[in-house]
N, C-alpha and C positions, 0 to 999 in steps of 0.2 A: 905494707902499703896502706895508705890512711882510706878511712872509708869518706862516702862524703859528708856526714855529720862531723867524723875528727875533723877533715878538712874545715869545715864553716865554724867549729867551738874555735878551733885556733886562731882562726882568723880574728875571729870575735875578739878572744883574748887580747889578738895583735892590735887594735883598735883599739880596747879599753887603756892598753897602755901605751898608746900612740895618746891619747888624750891626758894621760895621768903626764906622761911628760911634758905637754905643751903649757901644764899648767906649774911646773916643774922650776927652780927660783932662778934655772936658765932657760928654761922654755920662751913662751913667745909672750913677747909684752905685755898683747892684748889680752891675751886668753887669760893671763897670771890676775888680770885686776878681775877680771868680769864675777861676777853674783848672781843668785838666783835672780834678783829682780832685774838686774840690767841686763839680762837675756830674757827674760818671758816670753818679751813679745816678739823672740826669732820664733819661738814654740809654733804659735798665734798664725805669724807669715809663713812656715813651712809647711802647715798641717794644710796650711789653704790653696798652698802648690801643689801639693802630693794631691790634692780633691780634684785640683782644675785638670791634672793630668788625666785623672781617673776618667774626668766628664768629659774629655777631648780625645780618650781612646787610646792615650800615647803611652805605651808599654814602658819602653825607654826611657821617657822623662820620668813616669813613673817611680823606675828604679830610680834614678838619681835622685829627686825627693824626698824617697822614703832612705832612703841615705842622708840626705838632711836634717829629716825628723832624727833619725838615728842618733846623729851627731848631737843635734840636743838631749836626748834622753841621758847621753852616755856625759856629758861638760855637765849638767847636773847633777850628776850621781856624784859626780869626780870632785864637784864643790861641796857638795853634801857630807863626800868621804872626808872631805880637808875638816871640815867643819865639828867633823864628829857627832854629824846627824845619822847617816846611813849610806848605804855603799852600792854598786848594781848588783851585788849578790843579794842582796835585800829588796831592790825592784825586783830583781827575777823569780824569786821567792815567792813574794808578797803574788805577783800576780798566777803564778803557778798553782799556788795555792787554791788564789779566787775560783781558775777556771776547773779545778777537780772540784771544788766544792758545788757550783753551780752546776755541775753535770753529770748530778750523779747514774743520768742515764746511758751514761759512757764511761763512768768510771766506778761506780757503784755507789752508794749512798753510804760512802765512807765518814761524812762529817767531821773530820779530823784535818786539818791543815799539815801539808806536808804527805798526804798518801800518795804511794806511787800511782803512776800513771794508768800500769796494771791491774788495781784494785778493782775489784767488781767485774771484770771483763765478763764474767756469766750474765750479767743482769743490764748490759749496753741495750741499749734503746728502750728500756722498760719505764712504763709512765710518760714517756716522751717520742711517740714517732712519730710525729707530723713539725717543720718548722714553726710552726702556730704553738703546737704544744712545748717545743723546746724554749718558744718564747715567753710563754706564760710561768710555764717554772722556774725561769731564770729569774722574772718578776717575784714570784713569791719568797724566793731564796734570797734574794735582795732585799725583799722587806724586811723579813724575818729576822737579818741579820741588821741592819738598821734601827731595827724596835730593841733587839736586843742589846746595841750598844746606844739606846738614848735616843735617836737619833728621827728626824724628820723624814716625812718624801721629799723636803727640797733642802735640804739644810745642806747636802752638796752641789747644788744648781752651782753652776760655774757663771754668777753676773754679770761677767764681763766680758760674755758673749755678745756679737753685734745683736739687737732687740729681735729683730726675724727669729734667728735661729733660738735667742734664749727662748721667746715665743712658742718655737715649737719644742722645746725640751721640755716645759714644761707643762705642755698640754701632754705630752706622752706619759709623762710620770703623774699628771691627773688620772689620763684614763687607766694605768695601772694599779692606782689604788681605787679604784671602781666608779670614777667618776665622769661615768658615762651614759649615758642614755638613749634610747631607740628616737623617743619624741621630745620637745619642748618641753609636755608638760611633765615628765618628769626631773628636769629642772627646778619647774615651780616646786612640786611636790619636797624636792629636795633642800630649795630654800625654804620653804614655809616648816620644814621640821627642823633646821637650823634657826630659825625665829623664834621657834619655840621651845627650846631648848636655850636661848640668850634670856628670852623672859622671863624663863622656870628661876637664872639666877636674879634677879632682882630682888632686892629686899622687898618683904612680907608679900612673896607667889609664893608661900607654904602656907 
């Protein structure tokens, strides 16, 4: 008798290749042409059904939504697998990965991509008991790993967010790399040392 994780891996399975076939040289017409870029923007419109669900309380539509999202994750992978870019063992992966690394106060401060789930379980919640605190480490683990590959606080903003929300995505990844302040004037305080550090380069400020 399957437990209910066999039960929902298989299922899963049964889905991923419920998709592999519709994209299949007898599969379904549409699906056969479509591309990353001429689906994005289903991404875009399901992510913002599943939200409206959320903010309307409705369990069940919910579900259906996030079955939608689903479907896109999965007609993605499945273009990507055709493509010989990557496959959803490689999303599954890639983000399994992320969330041990970012946590190591539940999985122990393995630092390794790919450590079991299990890892650390002595050391769960250490460095992090408070939602506050979980949120802060997951900031610094984020940077860390961004500085280490080159990489910006925005240089993954997603632009082509409606401007509200880009707006606020990017004020949250300001106030995450410390660009925050109690008052005003630390503001000024904060421009006038960026001022002076643009002056410092000018020819002949040495």
């Amino acid at each position: 008798m399957c437990t209910a994780d066999e039960e929902a891996a298989r299922s899963f399975e049964s889905f991923v290749a419920m998709i592999e076939r519709l994209r299949a040289p007898d599969g379904c017409p549409w699906d056969r042409v479509q591309t990353h870029a001429s689906i994005a923007g289903n991404m875009v419109e399901e992510a913002y059904e599943a939200v409206g669900a959320i903010e309307e309380n409705n369990v069940a539509g919910l579900a259906e939504e996030l079955g939608d999202v689903l479907l896109q994750v999965v007609l993605q992978s499945q273009i990507a697998s055709e493509n010989g870019e990557f496959d959803i063992g490689d999303v599954i992966a890639g983000i399994s990965d992320k969330i041990v690394r970012r946590h190591p106060h539940v999985f122990g401060d393995t630092a390794g991509a790919g450590a079991s789930a299990g890892a650390g379980a002595a050391t769960a919640g250490a460095g992090a008991a408070t939602p506050t605190e979980v949120h802060r480490r997951w900031d610094e683990i984020k940077r860390a790993e961004k500085a280490s590959a080159g990489k910006g606080a925005l240089d993954e903003v997603p632009f082509s967010l409606p401007a509200l929300t880009l707006s606020q995505v990017i004020s949250r990844k300001a106030v995450a790399a410390g660009f925050e302040w109690e008052a005003l004037s630390g503001v000024w305080d904060k421009l006038d040392e960026e001022l002076a550090e643009l002056k410092a380069t000018e020819p002949g400020s040495e």
